[in-house]
C-alpha positions in Angstrom: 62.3 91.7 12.2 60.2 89.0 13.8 56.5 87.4 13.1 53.8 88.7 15.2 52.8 86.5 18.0 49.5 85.5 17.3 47.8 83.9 20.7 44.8 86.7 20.3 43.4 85.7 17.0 42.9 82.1 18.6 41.3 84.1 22.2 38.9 86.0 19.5 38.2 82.8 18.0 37.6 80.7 20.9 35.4 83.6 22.4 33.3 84.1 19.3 32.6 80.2 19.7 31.6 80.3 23.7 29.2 83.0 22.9 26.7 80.5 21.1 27.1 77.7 22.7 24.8 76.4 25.3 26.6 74.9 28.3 24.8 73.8 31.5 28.1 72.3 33.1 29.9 75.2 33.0 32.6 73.7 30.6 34.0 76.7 29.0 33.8 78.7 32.1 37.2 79.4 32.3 37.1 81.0 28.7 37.5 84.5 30.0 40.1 87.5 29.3 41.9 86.4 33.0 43.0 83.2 32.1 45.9 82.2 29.6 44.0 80.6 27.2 46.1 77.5 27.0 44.8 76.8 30.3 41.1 76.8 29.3 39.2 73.3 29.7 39.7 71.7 26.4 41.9 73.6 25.1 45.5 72.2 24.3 48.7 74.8 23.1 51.7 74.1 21.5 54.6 74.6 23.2 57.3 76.9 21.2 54.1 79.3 19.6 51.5 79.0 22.3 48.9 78.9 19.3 46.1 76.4 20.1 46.8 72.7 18.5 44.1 71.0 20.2 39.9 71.8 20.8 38.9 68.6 23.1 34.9 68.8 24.0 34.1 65.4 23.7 31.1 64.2 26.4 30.9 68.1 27.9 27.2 68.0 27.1 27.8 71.0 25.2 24.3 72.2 22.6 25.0 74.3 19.8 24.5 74.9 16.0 27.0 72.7 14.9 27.5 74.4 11.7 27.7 77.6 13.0 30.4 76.4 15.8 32.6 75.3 12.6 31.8 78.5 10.8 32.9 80.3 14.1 36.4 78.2 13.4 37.0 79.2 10.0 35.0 82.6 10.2 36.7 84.2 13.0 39.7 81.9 14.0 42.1 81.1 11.3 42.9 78.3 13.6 46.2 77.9 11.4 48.1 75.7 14.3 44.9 73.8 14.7 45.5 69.7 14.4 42.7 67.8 16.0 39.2 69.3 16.6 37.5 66.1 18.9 33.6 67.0 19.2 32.6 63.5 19.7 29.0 62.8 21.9 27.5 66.3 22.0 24.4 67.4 20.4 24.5 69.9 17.7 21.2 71.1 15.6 21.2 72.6 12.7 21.9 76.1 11.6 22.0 78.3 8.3 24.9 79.8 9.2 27.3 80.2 5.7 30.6 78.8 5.8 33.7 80.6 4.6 36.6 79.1 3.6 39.4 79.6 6.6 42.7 78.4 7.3 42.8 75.2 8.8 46.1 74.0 6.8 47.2 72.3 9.8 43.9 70.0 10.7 45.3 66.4 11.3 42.0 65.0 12.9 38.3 65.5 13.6 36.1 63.2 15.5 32.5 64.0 15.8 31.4 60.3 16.5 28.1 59.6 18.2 26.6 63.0 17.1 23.2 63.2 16.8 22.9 66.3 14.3 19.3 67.6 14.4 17.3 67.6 10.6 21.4 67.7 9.7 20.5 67.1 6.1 23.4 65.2 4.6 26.4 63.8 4.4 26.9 66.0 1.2 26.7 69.1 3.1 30.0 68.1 4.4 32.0 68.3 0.9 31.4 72.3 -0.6 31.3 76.2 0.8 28.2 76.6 0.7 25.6 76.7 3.7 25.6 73.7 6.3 28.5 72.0 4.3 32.1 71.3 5.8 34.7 72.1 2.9 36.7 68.8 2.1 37.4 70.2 -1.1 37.9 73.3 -3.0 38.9 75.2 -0.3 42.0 74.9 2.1 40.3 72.6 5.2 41.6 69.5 5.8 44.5 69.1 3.3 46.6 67.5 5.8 43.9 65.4 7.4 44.6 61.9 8.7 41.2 60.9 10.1 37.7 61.8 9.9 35.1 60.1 12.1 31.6 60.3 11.7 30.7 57.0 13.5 26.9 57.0 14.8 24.7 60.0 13.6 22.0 61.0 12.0 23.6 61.5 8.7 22.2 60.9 5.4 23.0 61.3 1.5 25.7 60.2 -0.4 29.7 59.9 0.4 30.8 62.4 -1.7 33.2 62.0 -4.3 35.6 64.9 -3.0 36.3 62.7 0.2 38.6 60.9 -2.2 40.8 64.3 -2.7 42.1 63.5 1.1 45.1 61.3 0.3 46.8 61.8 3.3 43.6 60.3 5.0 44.3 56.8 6.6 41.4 56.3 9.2 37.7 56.6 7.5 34.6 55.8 9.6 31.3 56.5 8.5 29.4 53.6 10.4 25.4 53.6 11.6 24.2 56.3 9.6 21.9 56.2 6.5 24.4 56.8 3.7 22.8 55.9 1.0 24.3 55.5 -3.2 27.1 53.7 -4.0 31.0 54.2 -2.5 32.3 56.4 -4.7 35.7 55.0 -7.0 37.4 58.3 -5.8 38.7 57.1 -2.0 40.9 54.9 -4.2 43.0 57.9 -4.1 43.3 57.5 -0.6 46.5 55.6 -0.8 47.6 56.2 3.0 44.1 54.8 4.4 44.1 51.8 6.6 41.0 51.9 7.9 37.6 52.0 6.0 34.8 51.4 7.6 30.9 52.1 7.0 28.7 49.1 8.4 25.0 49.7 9.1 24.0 52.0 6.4 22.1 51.8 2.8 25.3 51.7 0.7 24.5 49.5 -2.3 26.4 49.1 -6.1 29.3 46.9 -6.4 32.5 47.8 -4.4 34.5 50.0 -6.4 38.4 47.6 -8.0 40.0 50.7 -6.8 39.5 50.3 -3.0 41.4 46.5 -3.6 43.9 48.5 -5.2 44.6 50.5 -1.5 48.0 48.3 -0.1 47.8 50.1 2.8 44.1 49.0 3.9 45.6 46.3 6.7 43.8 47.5 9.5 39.8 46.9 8.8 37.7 46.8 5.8 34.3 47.0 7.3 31.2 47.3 4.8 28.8 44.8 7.0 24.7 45.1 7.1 24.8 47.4 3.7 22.7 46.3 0.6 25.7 46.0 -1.5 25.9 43.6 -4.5 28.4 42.0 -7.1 31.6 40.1 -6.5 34.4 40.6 -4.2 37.5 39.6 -5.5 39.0 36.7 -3.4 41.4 35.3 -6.8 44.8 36.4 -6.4 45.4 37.0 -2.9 48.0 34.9 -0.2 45.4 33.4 1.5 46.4 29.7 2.8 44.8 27.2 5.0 41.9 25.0 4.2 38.4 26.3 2.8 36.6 27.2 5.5 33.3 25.6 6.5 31.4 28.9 6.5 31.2 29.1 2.8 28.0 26.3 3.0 26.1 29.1 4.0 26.0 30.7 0.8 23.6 28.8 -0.7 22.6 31.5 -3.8 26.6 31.9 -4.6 26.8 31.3 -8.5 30.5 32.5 -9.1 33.8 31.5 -6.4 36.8 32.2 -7.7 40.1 31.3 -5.2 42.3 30.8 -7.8 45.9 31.9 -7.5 46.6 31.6 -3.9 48.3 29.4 -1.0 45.0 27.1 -0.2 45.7 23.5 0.4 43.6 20.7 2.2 41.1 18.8 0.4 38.3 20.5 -1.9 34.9 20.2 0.6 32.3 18.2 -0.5 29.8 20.2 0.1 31.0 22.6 -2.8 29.1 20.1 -5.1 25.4 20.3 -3.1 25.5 24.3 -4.0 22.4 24.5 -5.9 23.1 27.9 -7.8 26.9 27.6 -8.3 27.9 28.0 -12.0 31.5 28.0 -12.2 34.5 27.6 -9.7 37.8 28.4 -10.0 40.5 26.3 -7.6 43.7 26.7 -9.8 47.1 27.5 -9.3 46.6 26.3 -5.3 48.1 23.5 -3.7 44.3 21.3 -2.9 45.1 17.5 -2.8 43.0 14.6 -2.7 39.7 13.0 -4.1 37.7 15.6 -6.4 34.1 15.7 -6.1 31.7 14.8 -9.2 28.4 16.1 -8.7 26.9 19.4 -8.6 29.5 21.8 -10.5 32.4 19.4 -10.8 30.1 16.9 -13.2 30.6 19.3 -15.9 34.5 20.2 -16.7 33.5 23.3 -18.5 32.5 24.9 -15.3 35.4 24.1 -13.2 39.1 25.2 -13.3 41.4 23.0 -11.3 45.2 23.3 -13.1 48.0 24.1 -11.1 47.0 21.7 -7.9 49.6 18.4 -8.3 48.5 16.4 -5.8 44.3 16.0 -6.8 42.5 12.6 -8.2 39.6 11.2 -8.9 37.0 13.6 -10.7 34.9 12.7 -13.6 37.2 11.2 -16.7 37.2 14.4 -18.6 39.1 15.8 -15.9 42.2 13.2 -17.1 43.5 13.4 -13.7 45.0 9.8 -12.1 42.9 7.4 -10.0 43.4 8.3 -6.2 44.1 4.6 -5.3 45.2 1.4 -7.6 41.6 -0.4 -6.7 42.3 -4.0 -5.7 42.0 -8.0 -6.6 38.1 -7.6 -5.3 35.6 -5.2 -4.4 34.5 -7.2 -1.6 38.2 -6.9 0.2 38.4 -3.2 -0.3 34.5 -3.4 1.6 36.1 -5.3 4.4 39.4 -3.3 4.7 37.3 -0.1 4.7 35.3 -0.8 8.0 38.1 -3.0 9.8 40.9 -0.9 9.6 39.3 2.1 10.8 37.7 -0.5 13.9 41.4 -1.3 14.2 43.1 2.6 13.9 39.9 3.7 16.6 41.0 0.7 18.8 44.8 1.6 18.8 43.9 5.4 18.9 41.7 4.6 22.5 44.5 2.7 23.7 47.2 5.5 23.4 45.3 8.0 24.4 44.6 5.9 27.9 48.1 5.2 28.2 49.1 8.7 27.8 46.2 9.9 30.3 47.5 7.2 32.6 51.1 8.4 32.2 50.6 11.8 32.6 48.2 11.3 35.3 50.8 8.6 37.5 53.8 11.8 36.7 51.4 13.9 38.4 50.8 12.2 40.9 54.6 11.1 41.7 56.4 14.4 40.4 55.6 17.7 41.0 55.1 20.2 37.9 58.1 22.6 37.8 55.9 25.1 40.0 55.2 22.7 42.5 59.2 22.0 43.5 59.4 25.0 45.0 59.8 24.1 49.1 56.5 26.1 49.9 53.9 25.5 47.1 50.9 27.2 46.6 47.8 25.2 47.5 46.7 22.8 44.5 42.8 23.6 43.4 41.6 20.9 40.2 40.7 21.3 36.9 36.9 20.3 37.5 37.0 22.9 40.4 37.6 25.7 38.1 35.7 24.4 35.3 32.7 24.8 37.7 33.9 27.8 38.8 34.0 29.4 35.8 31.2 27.9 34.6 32.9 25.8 32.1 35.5 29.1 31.3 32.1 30.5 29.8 33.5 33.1 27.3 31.1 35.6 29.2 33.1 35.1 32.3 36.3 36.9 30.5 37.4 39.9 32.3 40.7 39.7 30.6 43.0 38.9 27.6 46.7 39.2 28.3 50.1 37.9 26.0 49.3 34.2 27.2 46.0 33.4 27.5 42.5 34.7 29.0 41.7 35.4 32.5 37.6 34.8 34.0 35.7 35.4 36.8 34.8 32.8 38.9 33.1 31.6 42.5 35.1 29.9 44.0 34.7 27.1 47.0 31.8 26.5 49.2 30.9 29.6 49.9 31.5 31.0 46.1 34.2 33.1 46.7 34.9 35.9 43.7 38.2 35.4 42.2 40.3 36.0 39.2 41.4 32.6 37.1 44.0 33.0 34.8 44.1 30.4 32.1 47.4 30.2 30.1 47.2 29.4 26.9 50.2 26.8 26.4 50.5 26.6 22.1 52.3 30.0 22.7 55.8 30.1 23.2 56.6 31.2 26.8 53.6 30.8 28.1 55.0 27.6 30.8 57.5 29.9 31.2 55.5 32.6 32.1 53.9 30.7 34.3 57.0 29.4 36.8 58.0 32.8 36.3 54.5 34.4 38.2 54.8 31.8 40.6 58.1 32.2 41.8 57.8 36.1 41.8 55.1 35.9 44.1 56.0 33.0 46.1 58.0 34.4 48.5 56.9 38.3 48.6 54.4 39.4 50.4 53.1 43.6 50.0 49.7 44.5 50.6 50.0 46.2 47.1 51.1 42.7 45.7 48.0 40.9 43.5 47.8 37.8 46.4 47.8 34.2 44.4 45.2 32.4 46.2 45.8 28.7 44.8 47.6 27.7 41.1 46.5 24.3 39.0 48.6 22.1 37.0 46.8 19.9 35.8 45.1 17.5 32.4 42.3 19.0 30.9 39.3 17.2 29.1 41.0 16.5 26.2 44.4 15.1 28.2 46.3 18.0 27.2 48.0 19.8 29.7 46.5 22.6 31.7 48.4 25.6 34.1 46.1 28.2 35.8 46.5 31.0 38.1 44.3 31.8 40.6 43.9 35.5 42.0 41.7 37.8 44.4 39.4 39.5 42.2 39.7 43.2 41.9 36.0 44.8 42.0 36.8 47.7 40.3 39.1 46.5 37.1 42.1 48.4 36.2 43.6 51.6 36.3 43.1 51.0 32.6 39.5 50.8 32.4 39.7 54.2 34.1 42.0 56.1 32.7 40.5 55.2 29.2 36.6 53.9 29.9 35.0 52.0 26.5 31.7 53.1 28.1 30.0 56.4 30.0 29.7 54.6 33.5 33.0 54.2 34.9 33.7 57.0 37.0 36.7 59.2 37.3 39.7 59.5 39.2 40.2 63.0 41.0 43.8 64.0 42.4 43.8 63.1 45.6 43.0 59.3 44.3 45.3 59.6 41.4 48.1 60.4 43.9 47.6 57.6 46.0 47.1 55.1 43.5 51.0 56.3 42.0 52.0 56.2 45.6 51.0 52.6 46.3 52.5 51.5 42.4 55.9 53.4 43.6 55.5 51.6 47.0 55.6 48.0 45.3 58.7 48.4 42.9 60.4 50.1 45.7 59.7 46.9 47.7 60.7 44.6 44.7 63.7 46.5 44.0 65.3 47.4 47.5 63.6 45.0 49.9 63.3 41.6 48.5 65.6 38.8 49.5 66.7 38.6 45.7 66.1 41.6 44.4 62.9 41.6 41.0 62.1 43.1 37.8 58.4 43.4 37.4 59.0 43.9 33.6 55.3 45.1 32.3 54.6 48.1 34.3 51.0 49.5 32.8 48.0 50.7 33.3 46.2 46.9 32.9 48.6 45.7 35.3 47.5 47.7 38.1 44.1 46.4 39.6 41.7 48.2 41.7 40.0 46.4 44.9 37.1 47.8 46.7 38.3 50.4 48.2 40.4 52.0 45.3 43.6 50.8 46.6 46.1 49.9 44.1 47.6 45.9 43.2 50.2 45.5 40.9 49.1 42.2 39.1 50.5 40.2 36.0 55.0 38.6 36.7 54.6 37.1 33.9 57.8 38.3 32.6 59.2 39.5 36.5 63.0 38.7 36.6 65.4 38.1 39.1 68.4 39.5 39.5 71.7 38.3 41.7 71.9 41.4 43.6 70.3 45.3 43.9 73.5 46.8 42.1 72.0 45.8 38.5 69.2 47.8 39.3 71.6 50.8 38.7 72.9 49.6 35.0 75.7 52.0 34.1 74.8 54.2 31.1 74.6 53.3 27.8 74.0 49.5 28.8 70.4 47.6 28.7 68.3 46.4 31.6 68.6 42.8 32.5 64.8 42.0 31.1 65.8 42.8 26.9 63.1 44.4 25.5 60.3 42.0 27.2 57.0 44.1 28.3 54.5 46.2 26.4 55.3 48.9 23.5 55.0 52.6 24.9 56.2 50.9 28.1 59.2 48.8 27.3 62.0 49.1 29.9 65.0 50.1 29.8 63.6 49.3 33.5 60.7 49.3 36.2 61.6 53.1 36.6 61.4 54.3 33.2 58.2 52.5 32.9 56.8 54.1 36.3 57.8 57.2 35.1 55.5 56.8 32.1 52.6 55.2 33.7 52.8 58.3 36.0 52.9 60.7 33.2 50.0 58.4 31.8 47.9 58.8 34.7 47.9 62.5 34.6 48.0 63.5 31.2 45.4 61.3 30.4 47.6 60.3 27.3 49.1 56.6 26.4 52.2 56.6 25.1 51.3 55.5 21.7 49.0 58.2 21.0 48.6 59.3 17.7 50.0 62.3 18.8 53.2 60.8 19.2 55.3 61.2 16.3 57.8 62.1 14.3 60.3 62.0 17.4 57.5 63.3 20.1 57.1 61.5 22.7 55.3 61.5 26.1 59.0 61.9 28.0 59.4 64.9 25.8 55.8 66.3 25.6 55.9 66.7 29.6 59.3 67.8 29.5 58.4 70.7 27.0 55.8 71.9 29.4 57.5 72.0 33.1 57.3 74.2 34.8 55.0 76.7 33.3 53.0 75.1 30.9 51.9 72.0 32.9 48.5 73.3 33.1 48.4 72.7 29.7 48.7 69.4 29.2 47.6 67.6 32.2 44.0 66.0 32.2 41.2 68.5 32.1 39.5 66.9 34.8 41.6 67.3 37.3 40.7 71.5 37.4 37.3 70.8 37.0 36.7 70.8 41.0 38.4 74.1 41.1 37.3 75.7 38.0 33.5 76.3 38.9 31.3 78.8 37.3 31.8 81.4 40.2 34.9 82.1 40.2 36.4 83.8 43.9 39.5 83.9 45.7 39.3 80.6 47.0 39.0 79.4 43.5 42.6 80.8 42.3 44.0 79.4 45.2 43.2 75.9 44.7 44.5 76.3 41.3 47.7 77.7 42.4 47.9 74.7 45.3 46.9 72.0 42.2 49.8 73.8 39.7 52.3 73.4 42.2 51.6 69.8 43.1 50.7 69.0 39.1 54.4 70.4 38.5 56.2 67.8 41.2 54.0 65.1 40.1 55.5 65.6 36.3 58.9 66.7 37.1 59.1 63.5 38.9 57.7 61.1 36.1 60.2 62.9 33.4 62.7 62.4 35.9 61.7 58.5 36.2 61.6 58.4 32.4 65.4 59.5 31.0 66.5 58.0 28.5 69.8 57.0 30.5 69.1 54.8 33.3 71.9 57.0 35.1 69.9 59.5 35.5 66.7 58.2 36.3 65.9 58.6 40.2 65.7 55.7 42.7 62.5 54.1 43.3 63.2 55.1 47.3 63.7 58.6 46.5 60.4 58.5 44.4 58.6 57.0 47.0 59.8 59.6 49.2 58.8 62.4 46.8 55.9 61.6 46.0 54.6 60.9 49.7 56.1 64.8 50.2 54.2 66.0 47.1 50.8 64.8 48.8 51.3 65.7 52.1 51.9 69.3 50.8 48.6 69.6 48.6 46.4 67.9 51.5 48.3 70.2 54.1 47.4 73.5 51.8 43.9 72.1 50.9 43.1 71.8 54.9 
């Protein structure tokens, strides 16, 4: 009448895998017949089957035949609920271990980037049944595979041919290996790939027409430091703008073809002082101006130019018209050349000073719209925080936000560190971005607040104008950089610290919400946003889009009706409201997941992922890291304990962040009863743990 529940074929499987690996941290030490074994380090269930979905061992410093832990996969497991094996940075050497053909038909991802696969032989292995070789084809791996990542190992050979039968493929990297061959004509089956890259290898040939004949590849096309030859086809595209001034570079170029596309501007001169270019093809473009004669343009037979109106000049067998009507004497059009640009340089000098002058007396007279406000930030200069910043030195970013960069600098006499945030004013709402900061944090003071130390609104070098924010400068970054680290040195965030971190965030959109004069929206609630000083403690940085709002009963919007901020903020995070994006910030922050994830589909998201699993199967999905302390190699009493106290205060934690997180503001809970909750929730676990 029913399908057998399956949960012990994956246990057998798992087990059979544990058995040959080597494992000095004592990763897999909760991989035993007395744990469920969706609560096993790395190991990630479904919800509604229970079956394992997920095998995450990436950094565990885990040594092992590789082959023969994928063997032990297909061999014994018959993973069939398997989507995403992630093996990245371990160290695998090789084995002679044969591979049968399992039942992987649900595999969406692997990732074993930064391997380094001892005497692993070839790429090649990775494409048959036979020994040392991961089946891509003729066998049932992988048909339902979305991303394969082999980024940084020791691999050689070929790219086989079979890759190409993965059309459901869209993310490709094969990067800083030693491929060798050509790229084989087969990926341009791949019609769902957007990303292709393989830089730093021995790849050479011509590139294959049918990878230009993927629509989808929009994301990167990545090929760099290969020995690859022949032409790229540039004719036919939409690219517009000018020729760029890179192309001098290629001095042995003998074909260029841009025909066919939106280019306009002038044709450069420096096209004709080529030496090795044979033919050139600028139709059907929109160029304008003088033509060139020498080099490739003094023979018409190696130059196409129809379809571009507005050009002139040329040699005569071009026919095209004269670009001007000449003159009563060549000795005028002499003088007229070098007086009237005398003249335009003259007048230009005098505008500029004027404008300069303006600008500079408005300054001077009228405050900027920030500085109207009756209790102004102090004013810091532009040649201040140019020498601060060392001339906004690009390797002073620390930051890149919707309007502009932000650098370190020193600051003052005695070279204070701070934060300078430079807005970039070509974008639309960036000025108003910047009132908008100001006023938020004009008024407010919270020792979780980001504290504006001065603000400068200024003329730049160039006479343009020029807003900056200056901040205290967090020493240790953003909850970002922790939660998802771009290198192996930041460290990581146990419990206790992630509690108070989501303590002190709750405290500061309680305060803006319920305690401010006029009550305020943040409006970007992430992990970025929330800096890091010192001593760990928490600052909510970045108003850019803060609102106010007349008075703390549109905080509660009735249901069914947006938030008073639109859909301003970041995707995965977007209001409708401060809460709903605490609530998934906090979910965030202990999953260990963002809310774009990949994962994330099809209806899924990280609202409903945590709501599948309270209140039993929170173990499950929270960040492995967070059991590590507990889960030691010798297991005792005091062990389960701990887990028991960390499961209990796990489950508050996410019952409160779902709660946060309802789709109907109605039902989300009050920042104050957070507040409260959460400060309950930690006096509880450090109450048990004493």
């Amino acid at each position: 009448l029913f399908r057998p529940f399956k949960p012990k074929t994956d246990r057998l499987a798992l087990l059979a895998i544990k058995s040959q690996l080597q494992d000095p941290l004592g990763v897999t030490s909760s991989w035993n017949n007395s744990i469920n074994l969706c609560h096993w380090t790395g190991v990630t269930c479904g919800h509604r089957h229970q079956r394992v979905t997920e095998l995450d061992l990436e950094s565990k410093n885990i040594r092992t035949g590789f082959f023969f832990f994928l063997c032990s996969l297909l061999t014994f497991g018959n993973l069939s609920f398997l989507r995403v094996i992630n093996l990245g940075k371990q160290q695998f050497s090789r084995s002679n271990s044969q591979l049968k053909a399992g039942r992987l038909l649900g595999l969406e991802t692997i990732v074993l980037s930064k391997q380094f696969f001892f005497r692993s032989s070839s790429l090649l292995r990775f494409q048959s049944s036979k020994t040392e070789r991961l089946v891509v084809a003729q066998n049932n791996l992988t048909e339902n595979l979305q991303a394969l990542g082999l980024v940084g190992n020791n691999i050689r050979g070929i790219i086989p041919d079979s890759l190409g039968n993965l059309t459901l493929l869209n993310v490709l990297q094969l990067g800083f290996n030693k491929l060798q061959g050509s790229i084989p004509s087969s990926l341009g089956k791949c019609q769902n790939l957007m990303e292709l890259s393989a830089p730093n290898n021995k790849l050479n040939g011509t590139l294959p027409p049918q990878i230009f004949g993927i629509t989808t590849l929009s994301i990167l096309l990545d090929l760099s430091e290969n020995l690859l030859s022949g032409s790229i086809p540039l004719e036919g595209n939409s690219f517009n703008g000018s020729i760029p001034q890179s192309l001098n570079a290629l001095k042995s170029i003998k074909e260029l073809d841009l025909s066919c596309n939106n280019l306009s501007g002038q044709i450069p001169k420096y096209l004709e002082d080529l030496p090795f270019l044979e033919y050139l093809n600028l139709s059907y473009n929109h160029f304008e101006g003088e033509v060139p004669k020498k080099g490739v343009f003094s023979n018409e037979t190696r130059i196409s130019l129809i379809g571009n109106e507005q050009l002139c000049g040329g040699i005569g067998e071009l026919h095209l018209p004269a670009c001007h009507s000449g003159g009563p004497r060549k000795e005028t059009n002499t003088i007229l050349k070098v007086v009237i640009p005398v003249i335009g340089s003259v007048l230009i000098f005098l505008i500029c000073s004027i404008v300069v002058y303006t600008r500079r007396t408005k300054l001077a007279h009228k405050s900027s719209s920030v500085l109207l406000m009756e209790q102004p930030f102090p004013i810091v200069s532009y040649a201040e925080l140019t020498k601060a910043t060392n001339e906004f030195s690009s390797s002073n970013i620390i930051g890149k936000g919707s309007f502009g960069f932000v650098y370190k600098g020193n600051l003052g006499e005695d070279g204070m560190s701070v934060a300078v945030k430079v807005m970039n004013l070509d974008k639309k709402g960036a000025t108003k971005s910047f009132v908008a900061e100001c006023e938020a944090l004009r008024n407010i003071r919270h020792r979780n607040l980001i504290k504006i130390i001065t603000i400068c609104s200024s003329i730049d070098i160039k006479g343009a104008d020029f807003k900056a924010i200056v901040y205290e400068y967090m020493q240790c970054g953003s909850l970002e950089d922790w939660l998802h680290p771009t290198n192996d040195e930041v460290g990581n965030l146990n419990l206790i610290l992630r509690l108070n971190i989501v303590i002190e965030v709750a405290c500061v959109i309680e305060y803006l919400h319920h305690h401010c004069q006029q009550p305020i929206v943040h409006g970007d609630l992430k992990p970025s946003n929330v800096l890091l000083d010192h001593d760990m403690v928490a600052h909510v940085s970045d108003f850019g889009l803060a609102r106010f709002l007349l008075d703390h009963s549109f905080l509660i919007a009735p249901e069914g009706q947006s938030s008073s901020i639109g859909m301003k903020g970041t995707v995965g995070y977007i209001a409708p409201g401060d809460v709903y994006s605490f609530g998934i910030l906090l979910l965030e922050m202990f999953t260990r997941r963002r809310p774009t994830d990949n994962m994330f589909n099809d209806g899924l998201t990280l609202h409903g992922y945590a709501k599948m699993a309270l209140p039993k199967k929170v173990m499950g999905i929270v960040d492995p890291s967070l059991l590590m302390e507990a889960r030691g190699p010798n297991r005792t009493r005091s062990h389960e304990n701990e887990i028991i106290r960390i499961e209990e205060c796990l489950v508050a934690v996410v019952r409160t962040g779902v709660a946060c997180s309802m789709e109907s503001p109605s039902e989300r809970m009050q920042m104050t009863e957070v507040v409260t909750k959460l400060c309950a929730v930690r006096d509880i676990f450090i109450g048990n743990k004493v």
